[in-house]
NUGUTOR-95847 format. One line per 4 residues: their letters; for each residue x, y, z of C-alpha. Coordinates in nm, 3 decimals. Example, Ala and Ser with C-alpha at 12.3 -4.5 7.8 and 13.67 -1.06 7.14 Angstrom:
2
as = 1.230,-0.450,0.780  1.367,-0.106,0.714
//
This chain:
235
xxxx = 5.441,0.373,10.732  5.705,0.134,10.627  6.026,0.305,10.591  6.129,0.050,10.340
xxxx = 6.068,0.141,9.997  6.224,0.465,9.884  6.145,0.732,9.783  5.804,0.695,9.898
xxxx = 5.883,0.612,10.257  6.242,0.591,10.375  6.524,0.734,10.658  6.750,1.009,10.563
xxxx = 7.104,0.973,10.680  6.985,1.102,11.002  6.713,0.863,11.053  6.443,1.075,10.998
xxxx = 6.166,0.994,10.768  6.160,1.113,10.410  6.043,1.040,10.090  5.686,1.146,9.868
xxxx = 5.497,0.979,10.116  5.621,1.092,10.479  5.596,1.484,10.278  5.260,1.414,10.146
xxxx = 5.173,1.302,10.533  5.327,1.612,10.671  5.181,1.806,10.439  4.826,1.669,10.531
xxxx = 4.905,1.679,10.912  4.957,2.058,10.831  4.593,2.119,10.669  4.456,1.923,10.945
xxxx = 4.646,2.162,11.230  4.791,1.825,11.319  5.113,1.736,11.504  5.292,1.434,11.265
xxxx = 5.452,1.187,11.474  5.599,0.910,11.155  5.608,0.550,11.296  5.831,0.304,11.144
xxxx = 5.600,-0.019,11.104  5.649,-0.327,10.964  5.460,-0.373,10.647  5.293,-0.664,10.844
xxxx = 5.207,-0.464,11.134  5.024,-0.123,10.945  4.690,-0.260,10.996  4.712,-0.411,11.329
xxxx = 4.861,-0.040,11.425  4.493,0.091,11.296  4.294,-0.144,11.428  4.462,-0.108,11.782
xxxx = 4.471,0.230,11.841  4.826,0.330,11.738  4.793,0.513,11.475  4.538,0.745,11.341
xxxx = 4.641,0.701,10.909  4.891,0.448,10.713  5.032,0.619,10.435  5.236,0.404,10.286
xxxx = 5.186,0.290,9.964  4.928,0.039,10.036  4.701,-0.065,9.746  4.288,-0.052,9.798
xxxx = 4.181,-0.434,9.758  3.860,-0.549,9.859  4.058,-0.827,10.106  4.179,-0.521,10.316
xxxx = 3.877,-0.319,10.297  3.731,-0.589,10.519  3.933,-0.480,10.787  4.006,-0.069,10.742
xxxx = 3.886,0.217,10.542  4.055,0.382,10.282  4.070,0.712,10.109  3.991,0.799,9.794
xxxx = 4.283,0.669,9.563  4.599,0.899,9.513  4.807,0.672,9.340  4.844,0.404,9.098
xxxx = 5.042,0.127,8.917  5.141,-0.227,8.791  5.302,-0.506,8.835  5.625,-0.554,8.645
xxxx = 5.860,-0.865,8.690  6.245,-0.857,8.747  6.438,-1.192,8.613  6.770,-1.293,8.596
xxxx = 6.944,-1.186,8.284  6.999,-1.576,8.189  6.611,-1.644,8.260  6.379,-1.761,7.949
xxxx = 6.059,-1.583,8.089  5.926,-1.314,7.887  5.572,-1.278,7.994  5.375,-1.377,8.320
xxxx = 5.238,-1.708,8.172  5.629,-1.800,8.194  5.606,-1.807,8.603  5.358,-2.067,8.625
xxxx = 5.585,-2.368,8.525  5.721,-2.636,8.792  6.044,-2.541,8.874  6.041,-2.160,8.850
xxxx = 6.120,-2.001,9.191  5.934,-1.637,9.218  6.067,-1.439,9.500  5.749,-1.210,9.633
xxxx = 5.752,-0.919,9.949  5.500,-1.067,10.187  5.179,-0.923,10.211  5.237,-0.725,9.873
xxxx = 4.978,-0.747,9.563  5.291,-0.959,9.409  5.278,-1.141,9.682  4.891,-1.182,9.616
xxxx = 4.879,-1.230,9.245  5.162,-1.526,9.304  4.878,-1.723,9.544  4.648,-1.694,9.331
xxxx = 4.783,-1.713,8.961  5.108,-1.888,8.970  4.987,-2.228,9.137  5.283,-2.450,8.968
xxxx = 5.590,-2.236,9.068  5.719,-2.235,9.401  5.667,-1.909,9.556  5.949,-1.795,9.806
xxxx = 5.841,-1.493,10.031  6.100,-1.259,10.188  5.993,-0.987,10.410  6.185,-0.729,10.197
xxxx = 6.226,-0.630,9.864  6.636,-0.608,9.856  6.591,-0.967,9.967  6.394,-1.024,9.681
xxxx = 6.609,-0.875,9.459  6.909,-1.042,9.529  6.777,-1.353,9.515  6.737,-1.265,9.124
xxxx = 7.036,-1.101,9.105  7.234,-1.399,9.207  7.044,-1.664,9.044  6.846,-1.813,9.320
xxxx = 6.523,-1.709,9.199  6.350,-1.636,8.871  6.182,-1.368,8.898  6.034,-1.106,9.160
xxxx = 5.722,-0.969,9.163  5.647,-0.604,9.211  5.568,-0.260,9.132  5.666,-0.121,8.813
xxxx = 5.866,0.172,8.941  6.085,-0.080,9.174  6.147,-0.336,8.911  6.247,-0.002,8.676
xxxx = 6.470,0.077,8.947  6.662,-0.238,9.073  6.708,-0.312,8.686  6.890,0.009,8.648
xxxx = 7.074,-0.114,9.002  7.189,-0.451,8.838  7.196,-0.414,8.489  7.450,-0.713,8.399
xxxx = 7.228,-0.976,8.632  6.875,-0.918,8.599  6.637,-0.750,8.322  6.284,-0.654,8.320
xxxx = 5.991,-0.747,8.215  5.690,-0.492,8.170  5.433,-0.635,7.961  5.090,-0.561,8.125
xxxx = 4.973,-0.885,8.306  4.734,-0.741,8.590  4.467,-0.425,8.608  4.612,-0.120,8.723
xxxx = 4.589,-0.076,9.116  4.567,0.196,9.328  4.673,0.349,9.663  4.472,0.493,9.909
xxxx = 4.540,0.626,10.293  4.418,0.382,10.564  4.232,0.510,10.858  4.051,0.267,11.123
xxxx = 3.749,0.068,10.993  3.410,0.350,11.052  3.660,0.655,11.125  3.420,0.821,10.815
xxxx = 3.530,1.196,10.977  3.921,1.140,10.907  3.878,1.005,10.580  3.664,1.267,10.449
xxxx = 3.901,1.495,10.591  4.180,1.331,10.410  3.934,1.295,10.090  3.961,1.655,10.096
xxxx = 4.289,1.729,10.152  4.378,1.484,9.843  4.184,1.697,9.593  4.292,2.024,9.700
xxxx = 4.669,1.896,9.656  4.632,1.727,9.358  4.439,2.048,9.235  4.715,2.278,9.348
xxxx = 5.019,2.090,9.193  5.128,1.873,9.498  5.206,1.568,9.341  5.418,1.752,9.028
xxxx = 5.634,1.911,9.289  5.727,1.571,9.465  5.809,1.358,9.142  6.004,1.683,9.025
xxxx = 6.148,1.654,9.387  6.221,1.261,9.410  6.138,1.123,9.053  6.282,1.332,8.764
xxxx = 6.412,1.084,8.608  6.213,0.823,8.645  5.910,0.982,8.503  6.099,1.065,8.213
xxxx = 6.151,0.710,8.119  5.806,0.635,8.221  5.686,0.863,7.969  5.938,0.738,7.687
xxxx = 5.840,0.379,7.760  5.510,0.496,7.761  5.380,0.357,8.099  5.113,0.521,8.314
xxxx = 5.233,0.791,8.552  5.185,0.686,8.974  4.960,1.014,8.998  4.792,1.079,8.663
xxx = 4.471,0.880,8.792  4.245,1.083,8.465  4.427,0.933,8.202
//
């Protein structure tokens, strides 16, 4: 995993990993009767680790497209969510449509669905691609782009960060997308394995115990602003 995008995979002060997604991975190495060794990847580099041999799983909050199916396998979905856009707090744009004008600069993370949904929809703005999100939002935060591109949850959170330079915009542009595990492109025993171990802990709580743990209070103001929860994939 990328430990880049907290809580769901970061470093504690120690430098160890933490976060939903390095528990939820310990947690599965556990009903496997699996040692966990967490390796800090660049989000570039997760599915070259698979493909070569260096790791056996990337959990790391990687959406299921049909583009990366091509290459790995994934899971069943755990996760899901949507785009949401973070602009300055002088910007004009108030929906999506509001990108795709000459002379907008959208800052995207690089090889994110953002990323994506700029390349394809957004063919008039001029699309500046950092290789982190703090990058991406300071450039909004001090003016030098637009907008950024990105999960709802992040754009939530960086808006709360920088409340007097940058607001957010959530209005639904995009289907909802979902997260799966990656495992090595025909490695059909591991995923089924995982397959299973997803049901029984979603069944048994598992994913109510980490937002209680890591996202209290962001799941209350999902729920007042009435946005679809990361894990409530039935509703």
């Amino acid at each position: 995993m990328e430990l880049a995008y907290p809580p769901f995979e970061t470093k504690d002060e120690s430098g160890e990993a933490t976060g939903i997604s390095a528990d939820f991975a310990r947690a599965l190495g556990a009903y496997l009767s699996r040692e966990v060794v967490i390796e800090n990847i660049a989000w570039d580099g997760l599915i070259p680790s698979l493909q070569t041999g260096m790791v056996d799983v990337v959990i790391s909050s990687m959406t299921i497209t049909e583009k990366r199916k091509e290459t790995v396998d994934f899971s069943d979905p755990y996760a899901c969510a949507l785009l949401a856009i973070l602009v300055n707090s002088g910007s004009s744009i108030e929906i999506a449509d509001d990108l795709n004008r000459a002379g907008v600069k959208v800052a995207v993370k690089t090889g994110s669905t953002g990323y994506f949904y700029a390349q394809e929809h957004l063919p008039n703005a001029q699309i500046i691609a950092l290789s982190d999100e703090s990058a991406c939002v300071t450039e909004v935060s001090q003016g030098k782009a637009d907008a950024f591109i990105y999960d709802q949850l992040t754009i939530y959170r960086n808006w709360q960060a920088h409340p007097d330079t940058t607001k957010a915009v959530f209005i639904p542009f995009q289907d909802v997308e979902y997260w799966g595990c990656a495992v090595a492109k025909g490695n059909s025993e591991l995923c089924g394995q995982i397959n299973e171990f997803i049901k029984k802990f979603t069944d048994e709580g598992g994913w109510d115990e980490l937002t209680e743990k890591y996202l209290s209070e962001e799941k209350l103001a999902f729920d007042s602003l009435g946005f679809k929860w990361f894990f409530d994939l039935d509703e």
